[in-house]
BAFI-3210 file (N, C-alpha, C; in Angstrom, 3 decimals, decimal comma, padded with zeros to 6 digits):
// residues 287
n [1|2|3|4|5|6|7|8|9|10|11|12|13|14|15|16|17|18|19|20|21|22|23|24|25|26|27|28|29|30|31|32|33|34|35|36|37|38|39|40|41|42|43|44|45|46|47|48|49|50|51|52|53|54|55|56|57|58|59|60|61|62|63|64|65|66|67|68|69|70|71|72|73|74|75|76|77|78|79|80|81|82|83|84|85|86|87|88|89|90|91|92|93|94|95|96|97|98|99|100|101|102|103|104|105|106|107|108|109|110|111|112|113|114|115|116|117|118|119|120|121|122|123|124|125|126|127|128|129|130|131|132|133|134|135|136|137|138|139|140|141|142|143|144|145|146|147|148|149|150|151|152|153|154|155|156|157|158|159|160|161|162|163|164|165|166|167|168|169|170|171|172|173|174|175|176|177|178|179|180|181|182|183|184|185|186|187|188|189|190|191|192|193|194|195|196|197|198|199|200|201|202|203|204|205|206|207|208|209|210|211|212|213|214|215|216|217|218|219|220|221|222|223|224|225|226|227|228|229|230|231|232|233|234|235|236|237|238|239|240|241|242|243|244|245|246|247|248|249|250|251|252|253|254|255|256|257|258|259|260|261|262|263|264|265|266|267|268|269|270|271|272|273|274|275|276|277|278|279|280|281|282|283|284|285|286|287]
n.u [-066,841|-063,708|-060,829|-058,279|-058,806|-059,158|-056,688|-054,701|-055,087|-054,679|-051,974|-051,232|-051,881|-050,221|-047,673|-048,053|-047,599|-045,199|-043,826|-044,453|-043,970|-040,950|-040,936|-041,958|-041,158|-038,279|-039,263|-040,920|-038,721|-037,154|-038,549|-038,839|-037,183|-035,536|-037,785|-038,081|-040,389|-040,374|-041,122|-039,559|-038,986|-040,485|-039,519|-037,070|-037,037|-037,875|-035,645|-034,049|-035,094|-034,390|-032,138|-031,363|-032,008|-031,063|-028,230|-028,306|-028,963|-026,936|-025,173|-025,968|-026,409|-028,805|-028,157|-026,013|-027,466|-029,476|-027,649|-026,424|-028,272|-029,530|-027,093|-026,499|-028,619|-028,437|-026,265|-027,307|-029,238|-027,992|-026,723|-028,989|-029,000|-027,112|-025,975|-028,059|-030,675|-029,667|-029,340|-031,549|-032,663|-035,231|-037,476|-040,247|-041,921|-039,858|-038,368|-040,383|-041,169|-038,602|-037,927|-039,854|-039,162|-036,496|-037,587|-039,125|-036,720|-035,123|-036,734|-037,271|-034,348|-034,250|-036,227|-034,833|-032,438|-032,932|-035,059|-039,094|-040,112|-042,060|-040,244|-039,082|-037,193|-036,091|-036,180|-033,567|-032,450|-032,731|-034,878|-036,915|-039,802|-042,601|-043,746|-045,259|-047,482|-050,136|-052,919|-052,198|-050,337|-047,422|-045,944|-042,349|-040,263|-042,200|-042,599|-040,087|-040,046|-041,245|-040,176|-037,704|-038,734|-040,122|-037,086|-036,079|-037,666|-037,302|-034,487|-034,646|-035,914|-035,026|-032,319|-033,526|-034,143|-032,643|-030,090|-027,187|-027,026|-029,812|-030,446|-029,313|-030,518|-033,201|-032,806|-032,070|-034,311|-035,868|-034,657|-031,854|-030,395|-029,193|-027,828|-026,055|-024,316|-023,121|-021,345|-021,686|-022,174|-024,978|-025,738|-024,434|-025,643|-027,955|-027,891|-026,510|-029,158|-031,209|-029,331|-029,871|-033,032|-032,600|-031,374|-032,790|-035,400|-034,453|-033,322|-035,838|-037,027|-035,466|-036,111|-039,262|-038,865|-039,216|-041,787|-044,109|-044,321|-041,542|-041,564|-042,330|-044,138|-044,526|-043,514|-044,836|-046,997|-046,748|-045,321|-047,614|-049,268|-047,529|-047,375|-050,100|-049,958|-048,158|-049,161|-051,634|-050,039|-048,600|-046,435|-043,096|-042,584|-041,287|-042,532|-045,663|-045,431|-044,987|-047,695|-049,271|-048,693|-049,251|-051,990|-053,188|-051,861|-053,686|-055,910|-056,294|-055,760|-057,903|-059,923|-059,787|-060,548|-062,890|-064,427|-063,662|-064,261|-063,716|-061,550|-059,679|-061,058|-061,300|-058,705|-058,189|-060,065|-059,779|-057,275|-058,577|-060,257|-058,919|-057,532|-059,267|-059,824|-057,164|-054,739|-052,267|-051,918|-051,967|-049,532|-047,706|-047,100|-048,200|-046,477]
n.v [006,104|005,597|003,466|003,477|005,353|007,699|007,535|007,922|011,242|011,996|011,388|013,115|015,132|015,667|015,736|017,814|019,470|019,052|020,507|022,920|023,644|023,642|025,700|027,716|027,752|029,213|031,681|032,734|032,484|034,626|036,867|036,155|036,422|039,149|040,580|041,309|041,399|039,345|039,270|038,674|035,941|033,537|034,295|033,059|030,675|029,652|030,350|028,624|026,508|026,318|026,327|023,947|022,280|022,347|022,099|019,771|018,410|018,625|017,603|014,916|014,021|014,222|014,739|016,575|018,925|019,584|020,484|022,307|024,139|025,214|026,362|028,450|030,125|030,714|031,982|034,263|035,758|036,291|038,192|039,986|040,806|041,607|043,992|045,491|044,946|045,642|048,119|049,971|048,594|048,074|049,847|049,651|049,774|050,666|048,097|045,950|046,939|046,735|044,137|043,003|044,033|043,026|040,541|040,658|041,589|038,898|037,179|037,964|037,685|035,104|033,850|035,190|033,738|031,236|030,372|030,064|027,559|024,843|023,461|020,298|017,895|014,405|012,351|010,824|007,367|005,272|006,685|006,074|004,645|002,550|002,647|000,051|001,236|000,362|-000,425|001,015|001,759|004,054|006,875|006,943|008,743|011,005|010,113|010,579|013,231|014,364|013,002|014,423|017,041|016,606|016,213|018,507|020,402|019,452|019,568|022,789|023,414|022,277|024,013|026,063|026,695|025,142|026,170|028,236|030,034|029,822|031,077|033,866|034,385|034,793|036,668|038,965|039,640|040,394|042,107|044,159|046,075|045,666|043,139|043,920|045,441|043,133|042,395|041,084|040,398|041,581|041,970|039,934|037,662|038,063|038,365|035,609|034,352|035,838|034,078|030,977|030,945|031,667|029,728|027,550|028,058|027,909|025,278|023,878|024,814|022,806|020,587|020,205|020,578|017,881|017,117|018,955|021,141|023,499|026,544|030,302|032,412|030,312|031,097|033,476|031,654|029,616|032,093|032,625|030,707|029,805|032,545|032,402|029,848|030,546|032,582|031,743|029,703|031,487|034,354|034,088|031,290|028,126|026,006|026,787|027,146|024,729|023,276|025,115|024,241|021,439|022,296|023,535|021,949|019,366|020,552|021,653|019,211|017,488|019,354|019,986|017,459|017,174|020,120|021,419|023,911|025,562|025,780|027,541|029,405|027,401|027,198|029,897|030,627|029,720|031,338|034,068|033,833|033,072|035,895|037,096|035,874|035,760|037,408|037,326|034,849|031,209|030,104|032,062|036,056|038,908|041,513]
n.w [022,034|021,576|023,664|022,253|020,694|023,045|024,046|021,559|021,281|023,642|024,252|021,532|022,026|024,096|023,025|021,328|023,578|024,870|022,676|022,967|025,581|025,485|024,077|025,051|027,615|027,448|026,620|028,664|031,268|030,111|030,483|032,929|034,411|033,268|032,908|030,688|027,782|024,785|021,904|019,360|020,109|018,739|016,209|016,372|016,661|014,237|013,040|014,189|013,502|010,686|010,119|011,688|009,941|007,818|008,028|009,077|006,544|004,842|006,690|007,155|009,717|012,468|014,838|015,008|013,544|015,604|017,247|015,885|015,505|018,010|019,041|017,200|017,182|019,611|019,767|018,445|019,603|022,193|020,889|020,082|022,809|024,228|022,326|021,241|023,149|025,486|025,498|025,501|027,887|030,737|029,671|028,475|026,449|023,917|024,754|023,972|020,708|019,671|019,770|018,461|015,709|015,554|015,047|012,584|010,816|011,081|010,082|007,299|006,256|006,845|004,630|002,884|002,396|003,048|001,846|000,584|000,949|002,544|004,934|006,495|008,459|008,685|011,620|013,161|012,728|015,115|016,071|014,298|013,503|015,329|018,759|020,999|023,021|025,635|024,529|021,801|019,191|018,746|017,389|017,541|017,858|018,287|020,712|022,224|022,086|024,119|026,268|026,277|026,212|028,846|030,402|030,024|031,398|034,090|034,312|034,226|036,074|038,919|038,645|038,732|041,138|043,295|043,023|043,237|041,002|040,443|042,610|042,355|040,223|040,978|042,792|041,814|040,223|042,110|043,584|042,425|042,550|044,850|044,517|042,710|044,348|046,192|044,701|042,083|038,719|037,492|034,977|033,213|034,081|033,918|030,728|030,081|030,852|028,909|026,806|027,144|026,953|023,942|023,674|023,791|022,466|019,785|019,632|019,989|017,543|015,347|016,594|016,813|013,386|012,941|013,011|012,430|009,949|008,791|007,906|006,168|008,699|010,353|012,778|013,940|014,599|016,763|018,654|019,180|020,349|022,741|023,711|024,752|026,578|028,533|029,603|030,802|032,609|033,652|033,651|033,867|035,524|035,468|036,084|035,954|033,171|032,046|033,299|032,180|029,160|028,806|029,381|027,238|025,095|025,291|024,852|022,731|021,046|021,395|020,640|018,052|016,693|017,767|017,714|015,444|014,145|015,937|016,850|017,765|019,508|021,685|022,387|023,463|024,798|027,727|028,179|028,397|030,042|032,607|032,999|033,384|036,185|037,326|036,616|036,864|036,326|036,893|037,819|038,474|039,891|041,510|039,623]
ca.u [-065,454|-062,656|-060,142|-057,850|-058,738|-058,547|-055,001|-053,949|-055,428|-053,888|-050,524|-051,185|-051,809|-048,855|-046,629|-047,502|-047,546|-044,046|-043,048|-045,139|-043,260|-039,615|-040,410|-042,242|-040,156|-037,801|-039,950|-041,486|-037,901|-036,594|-039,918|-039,344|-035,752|-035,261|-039,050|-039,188|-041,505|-039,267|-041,787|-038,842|-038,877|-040,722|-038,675|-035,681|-037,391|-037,843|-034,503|-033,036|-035,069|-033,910|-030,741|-031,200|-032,453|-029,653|-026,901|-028,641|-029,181|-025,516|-023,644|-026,486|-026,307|-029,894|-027,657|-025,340|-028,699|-029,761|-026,374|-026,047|-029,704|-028,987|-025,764|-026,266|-029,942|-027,905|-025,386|-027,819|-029,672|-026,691|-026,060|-029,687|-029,345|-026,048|-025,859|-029,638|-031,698|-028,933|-029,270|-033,074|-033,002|-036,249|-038,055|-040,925|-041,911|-038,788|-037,924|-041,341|-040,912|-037,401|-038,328|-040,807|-038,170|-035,525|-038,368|-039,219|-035,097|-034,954|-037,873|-036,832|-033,254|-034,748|-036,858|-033,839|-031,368|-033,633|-036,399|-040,432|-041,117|-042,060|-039,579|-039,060|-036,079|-036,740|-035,713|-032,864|-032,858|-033,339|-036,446|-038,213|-041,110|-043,512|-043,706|-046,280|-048,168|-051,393|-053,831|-051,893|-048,039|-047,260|-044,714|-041,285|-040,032|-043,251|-042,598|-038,664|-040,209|-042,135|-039,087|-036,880|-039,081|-039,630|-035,921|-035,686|-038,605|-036,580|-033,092|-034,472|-036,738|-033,612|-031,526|-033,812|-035,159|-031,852|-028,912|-026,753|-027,167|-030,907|-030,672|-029,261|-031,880|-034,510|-032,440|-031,316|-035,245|-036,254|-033,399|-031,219|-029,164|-028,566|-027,098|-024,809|-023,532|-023,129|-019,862|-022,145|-022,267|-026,175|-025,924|-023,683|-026,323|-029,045|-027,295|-026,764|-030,601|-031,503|-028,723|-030,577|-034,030|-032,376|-031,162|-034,249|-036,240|-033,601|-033,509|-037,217|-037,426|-035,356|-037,054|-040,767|-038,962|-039,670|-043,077|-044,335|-042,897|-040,581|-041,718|-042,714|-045,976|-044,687|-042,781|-046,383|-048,458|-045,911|-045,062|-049,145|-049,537|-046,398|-048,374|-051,506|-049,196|-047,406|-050,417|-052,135|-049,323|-048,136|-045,167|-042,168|-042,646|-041,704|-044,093|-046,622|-045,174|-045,319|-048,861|-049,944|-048,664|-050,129|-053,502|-053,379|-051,971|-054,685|-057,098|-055,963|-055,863|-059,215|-061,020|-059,435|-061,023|-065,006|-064,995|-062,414|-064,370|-064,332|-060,434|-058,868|-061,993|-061,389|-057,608|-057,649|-061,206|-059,542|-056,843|-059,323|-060,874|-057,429|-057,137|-059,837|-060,314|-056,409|-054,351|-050,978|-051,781|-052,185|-048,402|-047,283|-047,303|-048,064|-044,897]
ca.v [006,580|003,637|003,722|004,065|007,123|008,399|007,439|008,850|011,883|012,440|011,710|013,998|016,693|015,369|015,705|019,106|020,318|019,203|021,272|024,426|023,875|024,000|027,020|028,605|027,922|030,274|032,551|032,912|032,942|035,890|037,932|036,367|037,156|040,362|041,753|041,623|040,535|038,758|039,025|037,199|034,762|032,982|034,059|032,361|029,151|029,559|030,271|027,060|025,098|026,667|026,023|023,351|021,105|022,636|021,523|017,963|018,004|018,991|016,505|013,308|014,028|014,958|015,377|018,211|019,823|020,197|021,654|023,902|025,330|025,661|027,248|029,259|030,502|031,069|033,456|035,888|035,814|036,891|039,186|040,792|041,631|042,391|044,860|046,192|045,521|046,201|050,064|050,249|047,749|049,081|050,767|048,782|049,882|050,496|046,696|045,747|046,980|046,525|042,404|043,604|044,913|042,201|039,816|040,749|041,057|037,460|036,428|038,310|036,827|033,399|034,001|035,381|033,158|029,282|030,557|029,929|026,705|024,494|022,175|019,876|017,137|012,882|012,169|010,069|006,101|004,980|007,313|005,837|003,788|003,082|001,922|-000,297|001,811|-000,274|-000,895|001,790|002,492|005,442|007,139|006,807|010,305|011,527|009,954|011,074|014,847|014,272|013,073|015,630|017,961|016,696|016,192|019,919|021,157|019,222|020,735|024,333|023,865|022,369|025,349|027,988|026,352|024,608|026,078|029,303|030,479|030,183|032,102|034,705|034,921|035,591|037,923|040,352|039,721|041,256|043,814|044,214|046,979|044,773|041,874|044,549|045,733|042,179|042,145|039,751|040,704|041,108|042,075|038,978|036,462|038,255|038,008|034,108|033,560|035,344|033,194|030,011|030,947|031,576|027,892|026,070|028,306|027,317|023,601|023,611|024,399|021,304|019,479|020,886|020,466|016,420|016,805|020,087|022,182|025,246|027,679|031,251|031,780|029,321|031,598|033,586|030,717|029,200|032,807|032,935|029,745|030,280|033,482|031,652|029,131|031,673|033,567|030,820|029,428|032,610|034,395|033,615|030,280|026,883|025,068|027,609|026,690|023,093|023,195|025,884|023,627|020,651|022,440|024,018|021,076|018,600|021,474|021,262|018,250|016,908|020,527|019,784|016,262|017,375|021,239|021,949|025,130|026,491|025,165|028,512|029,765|026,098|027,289|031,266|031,012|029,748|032,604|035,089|033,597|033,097|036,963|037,633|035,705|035,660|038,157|036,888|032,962|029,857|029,886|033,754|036,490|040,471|042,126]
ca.w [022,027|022,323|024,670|021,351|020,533|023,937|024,022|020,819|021,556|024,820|023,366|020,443|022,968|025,363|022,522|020,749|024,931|025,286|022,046|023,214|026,601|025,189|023,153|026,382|029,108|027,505|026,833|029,948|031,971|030,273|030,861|034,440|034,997|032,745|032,459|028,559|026,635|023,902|020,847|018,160|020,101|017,149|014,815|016,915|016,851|012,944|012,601|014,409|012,562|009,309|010,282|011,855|008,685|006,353|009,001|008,949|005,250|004,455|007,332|007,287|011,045|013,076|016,103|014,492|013,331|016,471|017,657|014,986|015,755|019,514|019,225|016,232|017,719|021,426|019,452|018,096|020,687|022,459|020,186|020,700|024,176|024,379|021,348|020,918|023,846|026,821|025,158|026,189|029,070|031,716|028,637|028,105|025,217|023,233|024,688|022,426|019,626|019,320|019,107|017,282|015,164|015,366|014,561|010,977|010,347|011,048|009,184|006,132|006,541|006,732|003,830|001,652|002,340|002,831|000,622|001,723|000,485|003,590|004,522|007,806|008,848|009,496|012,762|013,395|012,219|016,474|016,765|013,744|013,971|016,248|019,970|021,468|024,172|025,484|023,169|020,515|018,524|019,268|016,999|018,625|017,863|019,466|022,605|022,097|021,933|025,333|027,167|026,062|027,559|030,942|031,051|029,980|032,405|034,996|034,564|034,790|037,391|039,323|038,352|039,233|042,473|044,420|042,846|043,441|039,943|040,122|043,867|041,642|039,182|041,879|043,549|040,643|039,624|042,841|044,037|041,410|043,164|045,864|044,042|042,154|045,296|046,591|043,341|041,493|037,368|037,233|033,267|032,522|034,229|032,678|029,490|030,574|031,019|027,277|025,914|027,374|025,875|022,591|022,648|024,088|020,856|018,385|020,016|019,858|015,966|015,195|016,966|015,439|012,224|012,609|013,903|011,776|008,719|008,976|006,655|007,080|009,224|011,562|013,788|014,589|015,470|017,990|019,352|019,581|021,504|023,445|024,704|025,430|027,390|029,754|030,608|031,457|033,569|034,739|033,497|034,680|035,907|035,016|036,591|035,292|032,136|031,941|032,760|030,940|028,069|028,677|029,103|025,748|024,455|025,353|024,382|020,722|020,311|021,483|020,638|016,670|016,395|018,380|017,397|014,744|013,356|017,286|017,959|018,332|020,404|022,789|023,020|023,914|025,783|028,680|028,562|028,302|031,563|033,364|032,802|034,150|037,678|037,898|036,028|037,372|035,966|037,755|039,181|038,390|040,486|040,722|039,388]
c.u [-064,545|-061,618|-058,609|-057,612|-058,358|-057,102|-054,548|-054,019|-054,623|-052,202|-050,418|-051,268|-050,644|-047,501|-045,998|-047,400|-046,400|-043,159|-043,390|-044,359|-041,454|-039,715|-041,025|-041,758|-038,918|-037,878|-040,436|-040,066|-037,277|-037,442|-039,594|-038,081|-035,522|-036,654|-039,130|-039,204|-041,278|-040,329|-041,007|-038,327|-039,054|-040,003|-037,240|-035,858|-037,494|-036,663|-033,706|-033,593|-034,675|-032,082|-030,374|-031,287|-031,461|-028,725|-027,459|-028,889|-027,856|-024,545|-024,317|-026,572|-027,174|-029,209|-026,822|-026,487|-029,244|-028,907|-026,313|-027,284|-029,481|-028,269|-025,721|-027,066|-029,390|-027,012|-026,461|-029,506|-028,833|-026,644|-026,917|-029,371|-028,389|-025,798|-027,280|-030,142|-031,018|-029,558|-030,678|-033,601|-034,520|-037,207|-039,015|-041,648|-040,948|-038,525|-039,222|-041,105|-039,418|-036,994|-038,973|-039,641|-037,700|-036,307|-038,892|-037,600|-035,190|-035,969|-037,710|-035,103|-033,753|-035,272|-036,315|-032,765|-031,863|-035,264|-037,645|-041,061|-040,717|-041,315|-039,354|-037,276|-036,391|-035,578|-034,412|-033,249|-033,450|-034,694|-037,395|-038,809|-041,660|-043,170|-044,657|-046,458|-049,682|-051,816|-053,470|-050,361|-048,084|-045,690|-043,262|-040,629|-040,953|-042,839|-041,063|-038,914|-040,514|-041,381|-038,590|-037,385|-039,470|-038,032|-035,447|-036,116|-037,693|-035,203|-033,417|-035,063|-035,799|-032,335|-032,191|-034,041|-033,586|-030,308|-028,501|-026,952|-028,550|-031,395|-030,654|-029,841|-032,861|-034,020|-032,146|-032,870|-035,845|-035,434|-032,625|-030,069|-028,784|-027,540|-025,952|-024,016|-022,662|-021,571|-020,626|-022,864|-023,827|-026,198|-025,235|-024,782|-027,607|-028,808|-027,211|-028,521|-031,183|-030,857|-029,390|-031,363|-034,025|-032,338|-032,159|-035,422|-035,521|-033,632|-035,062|-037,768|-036,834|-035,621|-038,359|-040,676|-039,244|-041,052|-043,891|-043,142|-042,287|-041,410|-042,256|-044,179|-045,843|-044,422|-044,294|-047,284|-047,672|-045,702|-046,987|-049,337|-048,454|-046,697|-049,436|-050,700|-048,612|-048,306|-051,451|-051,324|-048,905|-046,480|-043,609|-041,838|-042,608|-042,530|-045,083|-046,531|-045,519|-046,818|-049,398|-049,941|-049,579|-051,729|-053,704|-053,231|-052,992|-056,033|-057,050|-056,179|-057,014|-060,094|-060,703|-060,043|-062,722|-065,059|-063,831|-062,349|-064,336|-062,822|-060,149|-059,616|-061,358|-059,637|-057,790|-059,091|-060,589|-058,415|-057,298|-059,473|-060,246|-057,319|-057,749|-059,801|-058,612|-055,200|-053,060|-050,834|-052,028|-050,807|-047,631|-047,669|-047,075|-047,073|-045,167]
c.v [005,472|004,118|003,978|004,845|008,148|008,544|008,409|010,080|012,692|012,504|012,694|015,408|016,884|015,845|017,200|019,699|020,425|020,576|022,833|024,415|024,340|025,334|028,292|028,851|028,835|031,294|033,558|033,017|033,983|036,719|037,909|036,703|038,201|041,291|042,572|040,714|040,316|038,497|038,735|036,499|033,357|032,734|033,466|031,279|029,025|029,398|028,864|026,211|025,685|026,324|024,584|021,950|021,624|022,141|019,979|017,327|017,517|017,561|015,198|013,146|014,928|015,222|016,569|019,230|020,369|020,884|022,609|024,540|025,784|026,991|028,699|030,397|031,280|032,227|034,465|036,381|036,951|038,210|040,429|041,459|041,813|044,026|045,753|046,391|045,803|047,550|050,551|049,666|048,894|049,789|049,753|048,964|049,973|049,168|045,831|046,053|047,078|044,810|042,255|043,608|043,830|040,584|039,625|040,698|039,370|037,059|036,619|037,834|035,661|033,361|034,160|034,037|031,431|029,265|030,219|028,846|025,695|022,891|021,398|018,551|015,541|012,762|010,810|008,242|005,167|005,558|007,192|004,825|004,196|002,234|001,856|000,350|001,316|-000,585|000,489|001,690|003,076|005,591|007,061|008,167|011,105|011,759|010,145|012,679|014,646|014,100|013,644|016,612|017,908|016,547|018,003|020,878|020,622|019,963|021,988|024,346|023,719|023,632|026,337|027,915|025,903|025,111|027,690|030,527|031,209|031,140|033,726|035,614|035,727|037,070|038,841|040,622|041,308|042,731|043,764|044,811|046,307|043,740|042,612|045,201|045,304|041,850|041,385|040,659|040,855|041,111|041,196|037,937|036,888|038,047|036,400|033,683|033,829|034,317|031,715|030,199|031,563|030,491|027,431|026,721|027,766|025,579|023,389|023,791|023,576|020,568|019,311|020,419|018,669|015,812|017,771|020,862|023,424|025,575|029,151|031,536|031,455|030,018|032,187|032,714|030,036|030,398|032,946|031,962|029,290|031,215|033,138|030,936|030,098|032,116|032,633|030,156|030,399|032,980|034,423|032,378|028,837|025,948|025,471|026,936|025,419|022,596|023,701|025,163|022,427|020,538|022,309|023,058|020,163|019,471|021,282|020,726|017,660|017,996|020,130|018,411|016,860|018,837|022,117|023,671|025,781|025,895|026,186|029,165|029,031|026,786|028,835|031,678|030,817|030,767|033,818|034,605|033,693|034,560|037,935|037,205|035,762|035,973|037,417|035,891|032,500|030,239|031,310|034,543|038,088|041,147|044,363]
c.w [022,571|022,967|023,582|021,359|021,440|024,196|023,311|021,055|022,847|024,405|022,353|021,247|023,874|024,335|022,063|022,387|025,153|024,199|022,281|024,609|026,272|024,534|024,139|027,439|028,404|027,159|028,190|031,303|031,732|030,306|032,760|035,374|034,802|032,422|030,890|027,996|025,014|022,398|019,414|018,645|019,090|016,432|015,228|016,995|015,184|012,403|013,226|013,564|011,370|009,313|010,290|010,427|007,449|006,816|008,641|007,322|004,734|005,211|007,638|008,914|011,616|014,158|016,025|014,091|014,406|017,463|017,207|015,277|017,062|019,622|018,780|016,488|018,837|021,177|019,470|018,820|021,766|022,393|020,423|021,752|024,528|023,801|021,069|022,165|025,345|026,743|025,517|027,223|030,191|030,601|027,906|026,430|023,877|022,699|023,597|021,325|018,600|019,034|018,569|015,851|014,443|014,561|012,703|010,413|010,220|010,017|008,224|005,611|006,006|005,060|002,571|001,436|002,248|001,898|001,417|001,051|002,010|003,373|006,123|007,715|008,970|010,557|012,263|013,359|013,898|016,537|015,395|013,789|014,662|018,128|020,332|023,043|024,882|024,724|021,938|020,196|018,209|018,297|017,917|018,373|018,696|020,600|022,887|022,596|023,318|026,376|027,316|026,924|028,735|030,929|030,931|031,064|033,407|035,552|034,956|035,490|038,960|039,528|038,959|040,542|043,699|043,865|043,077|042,409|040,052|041,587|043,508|041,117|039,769|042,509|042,446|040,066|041,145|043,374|043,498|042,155|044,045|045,812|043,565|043,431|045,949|045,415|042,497|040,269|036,837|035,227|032,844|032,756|033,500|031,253|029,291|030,046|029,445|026,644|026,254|027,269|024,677|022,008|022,844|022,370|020,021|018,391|019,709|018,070|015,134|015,062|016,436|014,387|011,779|013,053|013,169|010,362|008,772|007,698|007,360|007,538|010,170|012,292|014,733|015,180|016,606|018,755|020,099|020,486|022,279|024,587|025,495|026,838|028,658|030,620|031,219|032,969|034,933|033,816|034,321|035,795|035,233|035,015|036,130|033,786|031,302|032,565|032,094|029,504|027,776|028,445|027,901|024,983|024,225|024,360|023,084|020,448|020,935|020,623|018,602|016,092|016,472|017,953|016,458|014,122|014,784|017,217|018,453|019,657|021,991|023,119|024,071|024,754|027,205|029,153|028,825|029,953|032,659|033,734|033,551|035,412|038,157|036,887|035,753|036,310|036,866|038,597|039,449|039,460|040,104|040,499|039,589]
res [x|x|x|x|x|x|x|x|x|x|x|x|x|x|x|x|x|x|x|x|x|x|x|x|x|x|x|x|x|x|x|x|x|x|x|x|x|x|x|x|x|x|x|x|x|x|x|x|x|x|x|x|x|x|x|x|x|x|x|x|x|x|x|x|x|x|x|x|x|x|x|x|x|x|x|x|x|x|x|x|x|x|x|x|x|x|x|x|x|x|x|x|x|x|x|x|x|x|x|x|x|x|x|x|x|x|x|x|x|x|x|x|x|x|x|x|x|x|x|x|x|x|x|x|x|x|x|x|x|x|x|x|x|x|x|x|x|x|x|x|x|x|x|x|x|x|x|x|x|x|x|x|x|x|x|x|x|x|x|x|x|x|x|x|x|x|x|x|x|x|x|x|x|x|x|x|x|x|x|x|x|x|x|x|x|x|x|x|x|x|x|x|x|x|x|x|x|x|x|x|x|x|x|x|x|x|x|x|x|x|x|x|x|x|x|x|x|x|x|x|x|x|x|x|x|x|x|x|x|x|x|x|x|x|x|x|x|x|x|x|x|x|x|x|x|x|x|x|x|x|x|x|x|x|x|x|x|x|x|x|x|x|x|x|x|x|x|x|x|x|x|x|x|x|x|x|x|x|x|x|x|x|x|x|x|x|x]
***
């Protein structure tokens, strides 16, 4: 085994980890701020990139593509949990199958309106090629994706950890009535926190779309190893998050080279195991 391979390998896992982290970390904060379990999420990462690669087709501009997926993703998002899932808020089941719900809408949306033949974006004329990394060249978009998300994992771990906002979060997570007593809008910042894992999904299928193909399908296997990711980490945790990704990531991508007919086994064996010796996750806790 050459020291090559090990490289690529690790990067190939570093890279899809960062994109399973952007589409998990906001996953995993509105489970850990609002206690639901956001199952079209997926289909909110399908939809930015569907967006996103018609916006960039239309204006020759990968940086408006990934605005317009953000933004566009962050509205109806929005729009969810303002308009639908405020009206069942606490109702755990309802709150399931009501993203349940909203999940096939979107997908059938998508499906009518950008059709299902698989289509993706080329990155921006700076992030093509390659860049010399030791003994390998390493796509430069790759290692574009990888930054992005530590600078992303950074900001919200920042936010939730040293700032007033993210004092907030914890507090309306734990005593809710308290914080509303306190004058402080808990249903506007909760509303806040879905609308910021609407954009990081919509930002994250953009981004995907120069690394993977939009089409339909995709939304399921990212909401699937999205899940893996969380529960591994722990829900409601960034830090949880951003390893949980990296595990899984690495896992993929070595377990897809040495045991390709066992990969899915090599990914969701260690969630199974997680589940068992430590329900919570690695950084989660009992709710």
């Amino acid at each position: 085994m050459s020291p090559e391979f090990l490289a690529l390998q690790v990067l190939n896992g570093l890279t899809f980890a960062a994109l399973l982290f952007l589409v998990a970390s906001g996953f995993t904060l509105v489970f850990g701020v609002m206690r639901i379990v956001n199952l079209a999420h997926g289909a909110l990462y399908l939809l930015g990139g569907s967006i996103g690669i018609s916006v960039a087709a239309v204006t020759g501009s990968w940086v408006l593509g990934v605005v317009a997926a953000g933004v566009s993703v962050g509205l109806v998002g929005l729009f969810s949990e303002r308009v639908l899932l405020h009206r069942v808020r606490g109702r755990e089941l309802p709150e399931v199958l009501l993203t349940v719900g909203i999940a096939f809408v979107i997908g059938d949306l998508i499906l009518a309106v950008f059709g299902g033949n698989p289509r993706s974006a080329n990155p921006p004329p700076p992030l093509v090629g390659g860049t010399p990394i030791g003994p390998v060249t390493y796509p430069t978009y790759r290692l574009f994706v990888i930054a992005f998300a530590v600078a992303v994992g950074v900001i919200l771990a920042v936010v939730q950890q040293r700032t007033r906002i993210g004092a907030v979060l914890r507090a309306g997570v734990d005593d809710r009535e308290m914080v509303s007593a306190m004058g402080i809008d808990v249903d506007r910042v909760f509303a806040g926190m879905f609308l910021v894992g609407s954009v990081l999904a919509g930002t994250a299928g953009m981004i995907a779309a120069g690394l993977l193909t939009i089409r339909p399908g995709a939304d399921t296997e990212i909401l699937l190893f999205a899940l893996v990711v969380v529960i591994v980490g722990g829900l409601g945790s960034v830090g949880g998050a951003a390893l949980g990704s990296v595990l899984i990531g690495l896992i993929d991508a070595f377990s897809r080279v040495w045991l390709p007919e066992l990969s899915y086994f090599a990914i969701f064996a260690p969630m199974a195991i997680i589940l068992v010796l430590r329900p919570a996750g690695l950084f989660g806790r009992s709710t």
